[in-house]
C-alpha positions as CSV (number, residue, x, y, z in Angstrom):
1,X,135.3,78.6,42.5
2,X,136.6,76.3,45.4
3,X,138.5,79.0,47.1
4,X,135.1,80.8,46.9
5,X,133.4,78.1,48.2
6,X,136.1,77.7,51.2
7,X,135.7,81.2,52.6
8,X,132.2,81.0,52.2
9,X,131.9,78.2,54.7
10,X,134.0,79.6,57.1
11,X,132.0,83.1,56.5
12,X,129.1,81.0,57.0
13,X,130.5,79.0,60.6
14,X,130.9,82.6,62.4
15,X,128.3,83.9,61.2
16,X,126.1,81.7,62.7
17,X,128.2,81.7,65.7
18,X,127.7,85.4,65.9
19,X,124.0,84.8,65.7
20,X,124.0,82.5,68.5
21,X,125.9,85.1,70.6
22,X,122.8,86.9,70.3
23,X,120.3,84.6,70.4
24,X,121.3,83.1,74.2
25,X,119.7,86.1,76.2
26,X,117.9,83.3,77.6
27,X,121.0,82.0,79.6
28,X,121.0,85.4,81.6
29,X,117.1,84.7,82.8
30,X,118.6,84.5,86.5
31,X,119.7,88.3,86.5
32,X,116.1,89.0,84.8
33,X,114.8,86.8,87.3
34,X,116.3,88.5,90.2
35,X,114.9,92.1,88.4
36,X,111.8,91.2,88.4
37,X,111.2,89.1,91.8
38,X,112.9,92.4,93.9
39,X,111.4,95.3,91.4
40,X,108.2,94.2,90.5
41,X,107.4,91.7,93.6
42,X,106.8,88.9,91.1
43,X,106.9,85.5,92.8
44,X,109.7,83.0,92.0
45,X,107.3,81.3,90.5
46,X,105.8,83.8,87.9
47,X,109.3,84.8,87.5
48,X,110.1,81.2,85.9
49,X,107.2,81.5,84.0
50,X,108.4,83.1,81.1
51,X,111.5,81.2,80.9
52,X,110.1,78.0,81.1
53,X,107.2,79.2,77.9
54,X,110.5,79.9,75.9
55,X,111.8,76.4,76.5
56,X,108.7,75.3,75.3
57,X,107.9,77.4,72.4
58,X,111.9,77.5,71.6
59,X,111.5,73.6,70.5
60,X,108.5,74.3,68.5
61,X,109.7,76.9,66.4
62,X,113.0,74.3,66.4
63,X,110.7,71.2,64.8
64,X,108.4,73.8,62.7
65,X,111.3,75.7,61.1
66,X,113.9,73.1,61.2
67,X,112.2,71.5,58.5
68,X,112.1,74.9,56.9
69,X,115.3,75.5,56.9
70,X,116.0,72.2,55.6
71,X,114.1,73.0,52.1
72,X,114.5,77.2,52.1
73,X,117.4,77.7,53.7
74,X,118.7,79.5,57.0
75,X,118.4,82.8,55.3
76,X,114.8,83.1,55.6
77,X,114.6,81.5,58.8
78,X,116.6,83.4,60.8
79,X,115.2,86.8,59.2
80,X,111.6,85.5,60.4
81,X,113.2,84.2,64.2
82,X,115.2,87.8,64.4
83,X,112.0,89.3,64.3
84,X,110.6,87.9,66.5
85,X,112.5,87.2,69.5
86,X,113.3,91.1,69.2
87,X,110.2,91.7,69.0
88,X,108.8,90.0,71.9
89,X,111.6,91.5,74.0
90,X,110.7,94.8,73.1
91,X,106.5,94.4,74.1
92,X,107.7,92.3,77.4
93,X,109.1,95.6,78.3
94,X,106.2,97.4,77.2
95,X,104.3,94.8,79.3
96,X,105.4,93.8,82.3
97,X,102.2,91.8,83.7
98,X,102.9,88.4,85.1
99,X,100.2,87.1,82.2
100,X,101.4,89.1,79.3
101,X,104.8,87.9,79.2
102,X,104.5,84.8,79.2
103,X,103.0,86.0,75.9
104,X,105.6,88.2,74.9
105,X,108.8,86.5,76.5
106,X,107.6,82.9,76.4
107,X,105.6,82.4,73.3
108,X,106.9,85.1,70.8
109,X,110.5,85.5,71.8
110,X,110.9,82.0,72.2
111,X,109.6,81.1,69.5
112,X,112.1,83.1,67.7
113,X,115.2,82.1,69.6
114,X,114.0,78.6,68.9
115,X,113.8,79.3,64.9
116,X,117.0,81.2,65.1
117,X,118.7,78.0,66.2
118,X,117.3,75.7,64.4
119,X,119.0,77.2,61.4
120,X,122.5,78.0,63.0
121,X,124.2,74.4,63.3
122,X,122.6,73.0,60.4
123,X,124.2,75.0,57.6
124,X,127.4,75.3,59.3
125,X,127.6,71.0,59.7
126,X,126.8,70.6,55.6
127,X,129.8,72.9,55.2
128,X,132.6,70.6,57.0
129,X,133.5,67.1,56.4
130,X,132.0,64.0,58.7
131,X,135.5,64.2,61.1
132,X,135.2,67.7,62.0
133,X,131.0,67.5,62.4
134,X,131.8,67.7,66.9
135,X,134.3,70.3,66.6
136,X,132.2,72.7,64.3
137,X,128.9,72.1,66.2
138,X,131.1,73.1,69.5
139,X,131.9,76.4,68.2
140,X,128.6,77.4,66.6
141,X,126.6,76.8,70.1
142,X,129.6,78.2,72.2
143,X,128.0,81.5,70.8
144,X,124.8,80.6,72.6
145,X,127.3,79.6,75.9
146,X,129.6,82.9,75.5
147,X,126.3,85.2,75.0
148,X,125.8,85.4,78.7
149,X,129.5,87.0,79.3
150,X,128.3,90.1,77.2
151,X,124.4,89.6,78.0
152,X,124.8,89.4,82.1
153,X,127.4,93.0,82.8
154,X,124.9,94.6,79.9
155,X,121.6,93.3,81.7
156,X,123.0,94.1,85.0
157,X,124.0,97.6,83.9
158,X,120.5,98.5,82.6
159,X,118.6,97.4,84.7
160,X,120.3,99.5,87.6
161,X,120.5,102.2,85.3
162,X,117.1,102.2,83.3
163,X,115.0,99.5,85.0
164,X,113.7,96.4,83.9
165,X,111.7,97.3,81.6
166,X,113.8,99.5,79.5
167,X,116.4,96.9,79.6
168,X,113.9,94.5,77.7
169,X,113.8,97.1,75.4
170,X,116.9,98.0,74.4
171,X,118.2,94.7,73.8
172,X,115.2,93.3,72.0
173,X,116.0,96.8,69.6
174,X,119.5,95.7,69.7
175,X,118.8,91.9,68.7
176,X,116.6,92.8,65.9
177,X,119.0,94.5,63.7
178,X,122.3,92.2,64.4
179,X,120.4,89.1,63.9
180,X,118.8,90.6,60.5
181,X,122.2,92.1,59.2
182,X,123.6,88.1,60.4
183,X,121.0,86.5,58.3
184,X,121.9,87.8,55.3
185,X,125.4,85.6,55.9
186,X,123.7,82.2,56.2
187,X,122.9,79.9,53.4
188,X,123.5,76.3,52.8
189,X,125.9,74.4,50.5
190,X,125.1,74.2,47.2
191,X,123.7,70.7,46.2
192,X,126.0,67.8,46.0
193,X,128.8,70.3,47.9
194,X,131.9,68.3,49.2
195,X,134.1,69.6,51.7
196,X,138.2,69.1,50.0
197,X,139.3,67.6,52.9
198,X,136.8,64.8,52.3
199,X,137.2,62.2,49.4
200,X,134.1,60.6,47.9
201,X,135.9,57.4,49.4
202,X,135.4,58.8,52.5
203,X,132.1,59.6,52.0
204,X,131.0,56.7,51.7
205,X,132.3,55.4,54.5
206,X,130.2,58.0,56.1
207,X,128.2,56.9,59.2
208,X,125.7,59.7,58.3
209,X,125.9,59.2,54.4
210,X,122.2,57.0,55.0
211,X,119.9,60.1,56.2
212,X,116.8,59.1,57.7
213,X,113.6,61.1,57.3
214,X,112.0,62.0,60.6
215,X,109.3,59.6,60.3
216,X,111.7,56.7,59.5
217,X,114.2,58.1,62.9
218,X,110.9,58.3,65.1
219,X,110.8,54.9,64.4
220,X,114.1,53.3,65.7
221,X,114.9,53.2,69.6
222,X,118.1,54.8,69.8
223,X,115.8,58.0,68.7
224,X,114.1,57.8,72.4
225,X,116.9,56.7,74.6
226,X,119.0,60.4,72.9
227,X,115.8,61.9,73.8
228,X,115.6,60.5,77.2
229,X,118.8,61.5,78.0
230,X,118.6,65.1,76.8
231,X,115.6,65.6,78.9
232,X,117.2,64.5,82.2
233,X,120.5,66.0,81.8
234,X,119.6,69.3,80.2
235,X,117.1,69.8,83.2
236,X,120.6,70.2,86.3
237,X,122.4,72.6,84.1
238,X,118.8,74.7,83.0
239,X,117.8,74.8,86.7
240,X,121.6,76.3,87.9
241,X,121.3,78.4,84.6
242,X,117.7,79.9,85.4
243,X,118.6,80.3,89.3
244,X,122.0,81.0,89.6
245,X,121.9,85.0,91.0
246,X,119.3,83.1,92.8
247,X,121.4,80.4,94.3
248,X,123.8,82.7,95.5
249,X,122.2,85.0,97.6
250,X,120.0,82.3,99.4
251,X,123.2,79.6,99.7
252,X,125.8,81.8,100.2
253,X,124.6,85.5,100.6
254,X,126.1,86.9,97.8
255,X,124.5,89.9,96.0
256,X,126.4,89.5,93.1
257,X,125.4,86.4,91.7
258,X,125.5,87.9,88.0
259,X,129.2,87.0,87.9
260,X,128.4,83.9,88.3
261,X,126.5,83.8,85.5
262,X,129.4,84.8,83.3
263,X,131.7,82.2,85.1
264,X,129.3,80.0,84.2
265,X,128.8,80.8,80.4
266,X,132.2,80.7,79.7
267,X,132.5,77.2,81.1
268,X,129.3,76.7,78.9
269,X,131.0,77.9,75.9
270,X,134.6,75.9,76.8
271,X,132.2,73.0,77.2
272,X,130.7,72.7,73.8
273,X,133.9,73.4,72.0
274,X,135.6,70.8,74.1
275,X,132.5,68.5,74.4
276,X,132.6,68.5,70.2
277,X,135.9,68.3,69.6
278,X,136.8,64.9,72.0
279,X,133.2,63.3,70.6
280,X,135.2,63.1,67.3
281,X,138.0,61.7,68.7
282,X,136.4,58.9,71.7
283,X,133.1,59.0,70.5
284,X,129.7,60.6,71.3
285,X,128.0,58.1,73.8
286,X,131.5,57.8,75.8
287,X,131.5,61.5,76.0
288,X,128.3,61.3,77.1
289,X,128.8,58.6,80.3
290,X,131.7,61.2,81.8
291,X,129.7,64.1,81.5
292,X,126.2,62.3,82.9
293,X,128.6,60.9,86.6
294,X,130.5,64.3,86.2
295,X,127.7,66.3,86.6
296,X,126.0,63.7,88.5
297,X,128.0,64.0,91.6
298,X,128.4,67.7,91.1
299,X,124.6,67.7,91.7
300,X,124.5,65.8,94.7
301,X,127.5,67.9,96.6
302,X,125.4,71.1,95.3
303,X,124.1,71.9,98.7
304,X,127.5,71.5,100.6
305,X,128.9,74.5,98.9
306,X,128.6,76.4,101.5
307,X,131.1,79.5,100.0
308,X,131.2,81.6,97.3
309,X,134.8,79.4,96.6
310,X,132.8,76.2,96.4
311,X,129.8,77.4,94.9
312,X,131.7,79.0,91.7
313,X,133.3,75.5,91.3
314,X,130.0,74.2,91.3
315,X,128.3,76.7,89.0
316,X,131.9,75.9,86.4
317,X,131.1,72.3,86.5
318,X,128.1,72.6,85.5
319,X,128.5,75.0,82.8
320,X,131.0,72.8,81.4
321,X,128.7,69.4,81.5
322,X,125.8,71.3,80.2
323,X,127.7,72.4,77.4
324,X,129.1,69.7,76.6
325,X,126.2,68.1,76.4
326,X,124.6,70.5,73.6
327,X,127.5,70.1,71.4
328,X,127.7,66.1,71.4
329,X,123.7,66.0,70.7
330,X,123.6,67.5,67.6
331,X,126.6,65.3,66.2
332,X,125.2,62.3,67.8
333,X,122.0,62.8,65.6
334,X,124.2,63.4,62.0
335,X,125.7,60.3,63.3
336,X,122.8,58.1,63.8
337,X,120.3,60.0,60.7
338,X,122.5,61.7,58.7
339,X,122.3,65.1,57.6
340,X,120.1,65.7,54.6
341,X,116.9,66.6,57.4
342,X,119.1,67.3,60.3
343,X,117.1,70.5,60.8
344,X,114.1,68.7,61.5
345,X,115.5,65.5,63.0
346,X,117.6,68.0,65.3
347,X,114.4,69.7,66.2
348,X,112.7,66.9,67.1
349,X,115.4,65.6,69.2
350,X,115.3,68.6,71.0
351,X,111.9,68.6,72.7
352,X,113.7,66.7,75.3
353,X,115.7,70.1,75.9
354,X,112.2,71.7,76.3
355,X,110.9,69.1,78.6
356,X,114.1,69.5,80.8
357,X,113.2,73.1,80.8
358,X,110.2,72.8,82.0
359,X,111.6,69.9,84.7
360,X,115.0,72.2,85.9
361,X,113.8,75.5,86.5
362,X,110.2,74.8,87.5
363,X,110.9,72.2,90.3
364,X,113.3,74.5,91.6
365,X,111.2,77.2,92.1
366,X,108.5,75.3,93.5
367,X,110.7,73.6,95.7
368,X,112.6,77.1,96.9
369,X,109.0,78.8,97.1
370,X,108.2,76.5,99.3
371,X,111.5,75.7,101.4
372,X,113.1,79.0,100.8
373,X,116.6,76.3,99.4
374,X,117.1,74.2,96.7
375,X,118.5,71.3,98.3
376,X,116.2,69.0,97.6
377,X,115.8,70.4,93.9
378,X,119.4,69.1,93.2
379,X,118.8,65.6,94.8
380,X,116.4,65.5,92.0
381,X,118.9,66.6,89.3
382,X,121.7,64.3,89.9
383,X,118.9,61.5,90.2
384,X,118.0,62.2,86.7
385,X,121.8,62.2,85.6
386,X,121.7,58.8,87.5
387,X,119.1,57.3,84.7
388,X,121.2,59.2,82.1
389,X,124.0,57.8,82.7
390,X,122.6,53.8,83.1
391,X,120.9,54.8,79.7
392,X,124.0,55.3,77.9
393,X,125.6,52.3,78.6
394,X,122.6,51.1,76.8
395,X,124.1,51.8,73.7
396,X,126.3,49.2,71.9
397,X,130.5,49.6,71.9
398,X,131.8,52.5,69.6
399,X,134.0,51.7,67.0
């Protein structure tokens, strides 16, 4: 029965990884971006559009079925999100209107990327002991970061060779079977499930053992200063993320900007299994002050990378930052609430991420529609990382 349950949790840790693979389409938005500014004149603007609505709607589904997956199980949850985000990928290439998509893309497809994961991290942390809960969040959302290095030569492929709007379609058809043939992997611990490699001592001792509700967590401040600070920090690496092919042809006229996007999800990915890992070792909120200055000062030397040398640097450091950032959030909240309603008390956390969404990408499209650069777009990311960074060393002395 225990060896059972042993390769059932490690069955369960890749296959949610897996799902994530599949689910981070949206980190190759720049090459969509790009397809549909030069192939369908959309506006920089209406191209963010639908990226921004799936930011939104991605930490709606995250709140709604969070707390879903918390009493019916990942399972169910990611059958319902696998439907949809294929399913709004296949009508936004039906429909290609400005209006409709945000509709398709934005509302329906986000809200299943959003619902696909919310249930990914969750059941893969119950499976693993309180010293490994960094490293294991790492690796399940370095699927999401490593996603882009299969999504962005497939995307740019198609879309030479079929158009945009085929491309939608093929990979929504493509993401609706894997993630429904991924789901069927996914389930939680059985109740009262402890890892071997924790003792009940240990347990005890457990900084999570004393699980808030989410009414009881949006009650205490540390709740708002983690949101805070996911807001502002997520909002630099979204804006690189949703501009990058972007970025490189106005700073540094370079057509091929989708390889950055692959140099900059697998810094991404090395990022959160990184990020993770060291937040188990120096703790999350330390972790968090090196990444804030790091990417901080990355942010304000943005516009002097002048090459395609400089600029990959750039785009590496803030894949890395960004990731590590979405690994040591997660962890921080199982540290601070517990994990009995992680799924919603992640979810809720993670409105920040939708509000930096909205922040990242959109100033920096207004801004560039308006001064054809985005120099004064990352003056405004690194002066959010500023107030990051002083927030963290709000927090009180890890142990």
């Amino acid at each position: 029965m225990e060896k059972d349950l042993n390769t059932k949790k490690y069955k369960v840790l890749w296959a949610a990884t897996l799902t994530n693979v599949i689910a981070g389409l949206v980190y190759i938005w720049s090459v969509i971006s790009k397809a549909l500014i030069e192939d369908l004149n959309w506006t920089s603007k209406e191209a963010s559009l639908p990226y921004t609505m799936v930011t939104v709607f991605f930490v709606i589904a995250m709140v709604i079925f969070g707390k879903i997956q918390d009493e019916k199980g990942p399972k169910l949850t990611v059958t319902i999100g696998g439907i949809l985000m294929g399913a709004g990928l296949i009508f936004s290439g039906i429909f290609t209107d400005p209006k409709i998509m945000i509709l398709t893309m934005g509302v329906i497809a986000g809200t299943g990327i959003g619902t696909v994961n919310a249930s990914t991290v969750p059941p893969a942390v119950k499976w693993f002991p309180h010293e490994k809960k960094g490293m294991i969040t790492g690796i399940v959302v370095a699927g999401v970061g490593l996603s882009s290095v299969f999504y962005s030569p497939l995307a740019n492929y198609l879309i030479d060779k079929v158009g945009i709007s085929k491309t939608f379609i093929y990979i929504g058809v493509g993401a609706l079977i894997l993630t429904l043939i991924l789901a069927q992997l996914l389930e939680n611990p059985p109740e009262g499930f402890l890892s071997q490699k924790t003792t009940s001592t240990e347990k005890k001792k457990d900084k999570s053992s004393n699980d808030f509700t989410w009414k009881e967590m949006i009650k205490t401040l540390n709740f708002y200063k983690l949101w805070l600070m996911l807001t502002f920090s997520s909002s630099a690496g979204l804006m690189i993320i949703g501009h990058v092919s972007s970025i490189a042809k106005s700073q540094v006229n370079w057509q091929s900007g989708f390889i950055l996007v692959i140099l900059l999800s697998i810094f991404n990915a090395l990022g959160r299994i990184l990020g993770g890992t060291l937040s188990d070792k120096i703790g999350r909120v330390s972790l968090m002050k090196m990444v804030f200055i790091l990417q901080g000062v990355n942010m304000f030397l943005f516009a002097k990378y002048s090459n395609i040398g400089l600029l990959a640097i750039g785009v590496a450091i803030a894949g890395l930052c960004y990731g590590a950032g979405f690994s040591v959030f997660p962890a921080a909240v199982t540290d601070l609430y517990g994990i009995k309603n992680f799924g919603i008390n992640y979810g809720l956390t993670y409105t920040g991420w939708g509000v930096g969404g909205i922040i990242g990408p959109m100033t920096a499209a207004a801004i560039f529609d308006s001064t054809h650069n985005y120099n004064t777009a990352y003056i405004v990311a690194g002066t959010l990382l500023v107030i990051s960074t002083i927030i963290a060393f709000t927090f009180k002395p890890e142990r």
